[in-house]
C-alpha positions in Angstrom: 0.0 0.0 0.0 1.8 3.3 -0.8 0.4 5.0 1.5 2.4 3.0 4.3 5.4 3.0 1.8 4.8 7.1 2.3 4.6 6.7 6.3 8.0 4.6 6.4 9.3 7.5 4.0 10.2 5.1 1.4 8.3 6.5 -1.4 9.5 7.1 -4.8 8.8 10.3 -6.6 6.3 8.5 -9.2 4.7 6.4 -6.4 4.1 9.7 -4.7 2.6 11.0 -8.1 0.6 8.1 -7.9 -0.7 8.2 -4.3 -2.1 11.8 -4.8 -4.1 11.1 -7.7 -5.2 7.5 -6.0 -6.6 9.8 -2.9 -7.9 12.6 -5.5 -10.5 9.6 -5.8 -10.8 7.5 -2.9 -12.6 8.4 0.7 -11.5 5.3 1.8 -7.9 5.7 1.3 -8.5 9.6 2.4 -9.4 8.2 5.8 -7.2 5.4 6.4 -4.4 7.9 5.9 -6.3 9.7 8.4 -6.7 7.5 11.1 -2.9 6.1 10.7 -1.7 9.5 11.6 -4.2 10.3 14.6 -2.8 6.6 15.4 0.7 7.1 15.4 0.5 10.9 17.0 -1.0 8.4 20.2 1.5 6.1 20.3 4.5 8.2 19.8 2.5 10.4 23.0 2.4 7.4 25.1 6.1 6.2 24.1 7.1 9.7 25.0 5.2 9.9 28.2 6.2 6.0 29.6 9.6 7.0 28.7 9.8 9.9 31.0 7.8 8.6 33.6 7.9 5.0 33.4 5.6 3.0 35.6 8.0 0.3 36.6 10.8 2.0 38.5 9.7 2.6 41.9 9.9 5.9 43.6 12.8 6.4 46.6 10.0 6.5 49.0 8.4 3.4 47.9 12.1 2.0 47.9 12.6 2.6 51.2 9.0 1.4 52.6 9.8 -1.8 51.2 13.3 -2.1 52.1 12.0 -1.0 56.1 9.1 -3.7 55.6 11.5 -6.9 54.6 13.9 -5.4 57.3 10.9 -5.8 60.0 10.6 -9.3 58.4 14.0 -10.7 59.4 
């Protein structure tokens, strides 16, 4: 499908000729094209977000609370 070829950026210049007159035509591929984007901008949010704050690496606090808990254990 070239316009998943266009997403990777691997698109030649007469492909790209191509694609535009393809979507000139067809709502379907219109929307696709659409949703892929609105798609990707979500994931590449999410990446962005569990990469600054990821949810498995414990806080210092919660370090230490369960450090003092096994402690208490022994």
């Amino acid at each position: 499908m070239l316009s998943l070829k266009k997403e990777d950026g691997k698109i030649s210049l007469g492909e790209r000729a191509r694609l535009i007159i393809h979507l000139t035509f067809c709502d379907a591929c219109r929307q696709f094209i659409k949703q892929s984007d609105i798609i990707n901008k979500a994931m590449k949010q999410l990446h962005d977000k569990l990469y600054k704050h990821p949810p498995h690496i414990l806080s210092a606090e919660a370090k230490e609370k369960m450090q003092q808990q096994l402690n208490s254990h022994l």
